[in-house]
C-alpha positions as CSV (number, residue, x, y, z in Angstrom):
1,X,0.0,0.0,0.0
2,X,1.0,3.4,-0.2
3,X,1.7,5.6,2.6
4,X,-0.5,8.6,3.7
5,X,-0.7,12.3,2.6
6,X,1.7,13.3,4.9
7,X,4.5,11.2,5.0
8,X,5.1,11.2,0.6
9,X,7.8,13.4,-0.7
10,X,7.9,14.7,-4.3
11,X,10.6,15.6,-5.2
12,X,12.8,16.9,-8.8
13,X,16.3,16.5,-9.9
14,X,18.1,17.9,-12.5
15,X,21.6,18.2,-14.0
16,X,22.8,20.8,-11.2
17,X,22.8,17.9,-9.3
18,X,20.5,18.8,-6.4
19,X,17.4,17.5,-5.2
20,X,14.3,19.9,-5.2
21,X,11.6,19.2,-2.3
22,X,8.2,19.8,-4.4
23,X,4.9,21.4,-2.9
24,X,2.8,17.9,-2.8
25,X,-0.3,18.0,-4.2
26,X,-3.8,18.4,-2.3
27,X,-5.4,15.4,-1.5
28,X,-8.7,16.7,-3.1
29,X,-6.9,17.1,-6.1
30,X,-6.3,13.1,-6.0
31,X,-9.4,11.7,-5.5
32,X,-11.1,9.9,-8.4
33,X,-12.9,7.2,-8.2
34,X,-12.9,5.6,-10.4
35,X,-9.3,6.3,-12.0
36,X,-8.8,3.9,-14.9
37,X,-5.2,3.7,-16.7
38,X,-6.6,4.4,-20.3
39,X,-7.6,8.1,-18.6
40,X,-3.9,8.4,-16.9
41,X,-2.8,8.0,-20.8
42,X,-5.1,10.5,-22.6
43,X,-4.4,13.2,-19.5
44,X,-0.7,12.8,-19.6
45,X,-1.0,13.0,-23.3
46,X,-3.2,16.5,-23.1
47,X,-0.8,18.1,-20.8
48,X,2.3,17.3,-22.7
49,X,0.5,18.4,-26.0
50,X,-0.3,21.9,-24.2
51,X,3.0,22.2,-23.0
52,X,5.6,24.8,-24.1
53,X,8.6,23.0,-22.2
54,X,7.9,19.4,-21.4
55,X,10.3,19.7,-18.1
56,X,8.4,22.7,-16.9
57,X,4.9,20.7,-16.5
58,X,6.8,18.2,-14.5
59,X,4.4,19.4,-11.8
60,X,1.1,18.4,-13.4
61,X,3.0,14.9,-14.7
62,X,3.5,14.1,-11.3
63,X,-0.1,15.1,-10.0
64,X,-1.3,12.7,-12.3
65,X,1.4,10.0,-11.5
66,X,0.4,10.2,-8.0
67,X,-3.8,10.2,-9.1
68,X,-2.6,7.3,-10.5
69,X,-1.1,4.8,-7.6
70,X,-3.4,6.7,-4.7
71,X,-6.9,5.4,-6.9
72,X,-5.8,2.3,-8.5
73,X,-5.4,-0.8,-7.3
74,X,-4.8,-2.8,-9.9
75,X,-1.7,-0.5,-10.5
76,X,-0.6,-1.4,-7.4
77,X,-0.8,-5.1,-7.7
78,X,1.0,-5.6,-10.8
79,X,4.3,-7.4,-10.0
80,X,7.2,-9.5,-11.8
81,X,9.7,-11.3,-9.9
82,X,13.4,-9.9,-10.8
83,X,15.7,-12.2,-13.0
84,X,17.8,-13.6,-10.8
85,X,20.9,-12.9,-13.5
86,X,19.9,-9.1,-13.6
87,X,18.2,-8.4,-10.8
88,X,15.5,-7.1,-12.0
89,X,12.9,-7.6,-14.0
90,X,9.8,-5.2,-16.1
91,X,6.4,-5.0,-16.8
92,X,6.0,-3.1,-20.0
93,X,2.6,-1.0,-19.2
94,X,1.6,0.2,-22.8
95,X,3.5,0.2,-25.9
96,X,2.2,1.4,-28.7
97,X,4.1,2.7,-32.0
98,X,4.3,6.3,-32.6
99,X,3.0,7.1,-29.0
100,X,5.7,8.5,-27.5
101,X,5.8,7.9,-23.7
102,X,7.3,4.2,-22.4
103,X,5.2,3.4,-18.9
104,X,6.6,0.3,-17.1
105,X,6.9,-1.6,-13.3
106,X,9.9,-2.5,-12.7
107,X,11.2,-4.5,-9.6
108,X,14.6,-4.8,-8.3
109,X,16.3,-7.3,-6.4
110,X,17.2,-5.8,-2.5
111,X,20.9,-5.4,-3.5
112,X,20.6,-4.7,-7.3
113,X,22.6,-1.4,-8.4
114,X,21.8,-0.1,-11.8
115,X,24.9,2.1,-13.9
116,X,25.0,5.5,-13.5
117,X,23.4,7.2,-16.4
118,X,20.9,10.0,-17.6
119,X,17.6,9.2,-19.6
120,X,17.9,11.9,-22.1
121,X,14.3,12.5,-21.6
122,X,12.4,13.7,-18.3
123,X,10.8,11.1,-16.3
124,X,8.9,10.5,-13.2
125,X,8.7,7.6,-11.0
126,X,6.8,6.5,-7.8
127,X,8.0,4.3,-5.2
128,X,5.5,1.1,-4.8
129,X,6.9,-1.2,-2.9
130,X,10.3,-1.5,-1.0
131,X,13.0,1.0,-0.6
132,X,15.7,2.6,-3.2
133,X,18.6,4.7,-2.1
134,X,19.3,7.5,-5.3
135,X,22.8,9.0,-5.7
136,X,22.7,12.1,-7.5
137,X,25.7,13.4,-9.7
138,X,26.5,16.3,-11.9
139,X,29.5,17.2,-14.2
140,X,32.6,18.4,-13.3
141,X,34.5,18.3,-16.7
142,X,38.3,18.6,-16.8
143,X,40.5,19.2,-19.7
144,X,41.5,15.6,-19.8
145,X,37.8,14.4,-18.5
146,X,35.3,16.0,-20.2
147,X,33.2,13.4,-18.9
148,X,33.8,13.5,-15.0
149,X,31.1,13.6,-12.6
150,X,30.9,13.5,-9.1
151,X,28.4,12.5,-6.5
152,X,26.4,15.7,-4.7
153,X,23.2,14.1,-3.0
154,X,21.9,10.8,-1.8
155,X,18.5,10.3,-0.1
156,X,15.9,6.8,0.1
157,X,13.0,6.9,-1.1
158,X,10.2,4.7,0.7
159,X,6.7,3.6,-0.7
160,X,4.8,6.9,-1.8
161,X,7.7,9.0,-2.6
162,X,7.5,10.3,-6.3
163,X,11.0,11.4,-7.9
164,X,11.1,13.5,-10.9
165,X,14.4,14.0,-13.7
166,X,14.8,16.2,-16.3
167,X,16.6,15.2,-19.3
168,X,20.1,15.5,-17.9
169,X,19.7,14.9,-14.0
170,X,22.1,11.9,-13.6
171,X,21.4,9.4,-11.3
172,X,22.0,5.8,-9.9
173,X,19.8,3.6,-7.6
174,X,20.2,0.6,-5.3
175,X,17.3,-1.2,-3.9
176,X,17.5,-1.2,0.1
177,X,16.2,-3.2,2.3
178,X,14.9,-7.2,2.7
179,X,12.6,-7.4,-0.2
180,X,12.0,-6.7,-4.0
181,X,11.7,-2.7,-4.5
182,X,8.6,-2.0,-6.8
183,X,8.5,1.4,-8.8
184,X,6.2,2.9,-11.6
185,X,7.8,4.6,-14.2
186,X,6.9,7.1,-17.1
187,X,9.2,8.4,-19.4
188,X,9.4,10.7,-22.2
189,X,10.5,10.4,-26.3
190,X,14.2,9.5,-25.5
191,X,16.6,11.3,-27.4
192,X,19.2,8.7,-27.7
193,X,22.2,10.8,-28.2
194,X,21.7,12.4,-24.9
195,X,21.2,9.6,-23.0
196,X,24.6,8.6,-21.4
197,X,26.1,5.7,-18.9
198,X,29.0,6.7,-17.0
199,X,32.1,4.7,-16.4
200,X,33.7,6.1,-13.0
201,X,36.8,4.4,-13.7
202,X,37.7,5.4,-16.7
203,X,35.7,8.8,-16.2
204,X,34.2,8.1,-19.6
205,X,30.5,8.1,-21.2
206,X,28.8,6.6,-24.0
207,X,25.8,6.4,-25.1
208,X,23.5,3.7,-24.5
């Protein structure tokens, strides 16, 4: 289940590296009942279509994100068990050609780590289930480095909690804890040369 009004956290990140604490929505602004997916899609879909800047109505995309998991339960109960060779493992939500948003479940393995890497597109995604520590980095280029980054903010996010990225907020995530960590996901059109995984060691990126 997901926790009450007042213990959630919205929050933003972006390529500064710094994590923005976001004015939750009201609860009366959350109630629908009922709330059927088909509906999330066609209101996500109006609000990006009326948007100038598709990072600056991150706000309303996460309103609707959290309409989402507070009134549907069959949102809450989907679940894959994580391969046990990746760690994970993903629900594909809808997937249609041309339509340009990718909405998944994803659950993690308590110890999996993922790369550390930008979407090059924004994205928002709500803790279901479990617990998922998020590093935050930024750039710090050097002459010989263009491609350094360094770590500025870690927090853990718990069930309820709703993270926002714009296109170049880089991040990486472990899930915490003694079970399977459960998140929903939406994510923009990626633009695939943007979108970068970063090799500490080598201080490197490419594109993946």
């Amino acid at each position: 289940m997901v926790e009450t009004a007042m213990k959630y956290r919205d929050l933003l990140v972006t390529g500064i590296g710094q994590w923005q604490v976001c004015k939750p929505a009201r609860e009366w602004d959350l109630l629908r009942t009922p709330y059927r997916f088909h509906r999330f899609l066609t209101e996500m879909e109006d609000v990006l279509e009326d948007a100038i800047d598709e990072t600056a109505c991150l706000s309303q995309l996460r309103l609707l994100v959290r309409r989402l998991i507070t009134n549907s339960y069959w949102v809450q109960t989907q679940y894959v068990e994580p391969n046990p060779d990746t760690g994970s493992g993903v629900i594909m939500l809808y997937d249609e050609i041309g339509y340009p948003l990718t909405v998944q479940i994803a659950t993690y393995q308590p110890g999996a780590c993922s790369t550390v890497h930008n979407h090059g597109t924004w994205g928002v995604v709500a803790i279901l289930r479990g617990e998922e520590k998020n590093t935050i980095w930024k750039r710090t280029p050097a002459p010989q480095f263009p491609d350094w980054i360094e770590p500025t903010a870690e927090s853990t996010l718990l069930p309820g909690d709703i993270v926002s990225f714009t296109p170049d907020a880089i991040h990486s995530v472990k899930a915490l804890g003694d079970q399977p960590t459960v998140t929903f996901s939406v994510y923009g059109e990626t633009h695939h040369s943007k979108r970068f995984e970063f090799d500490l060691t080598t201080r490197t990126a490419k594109n993946f």
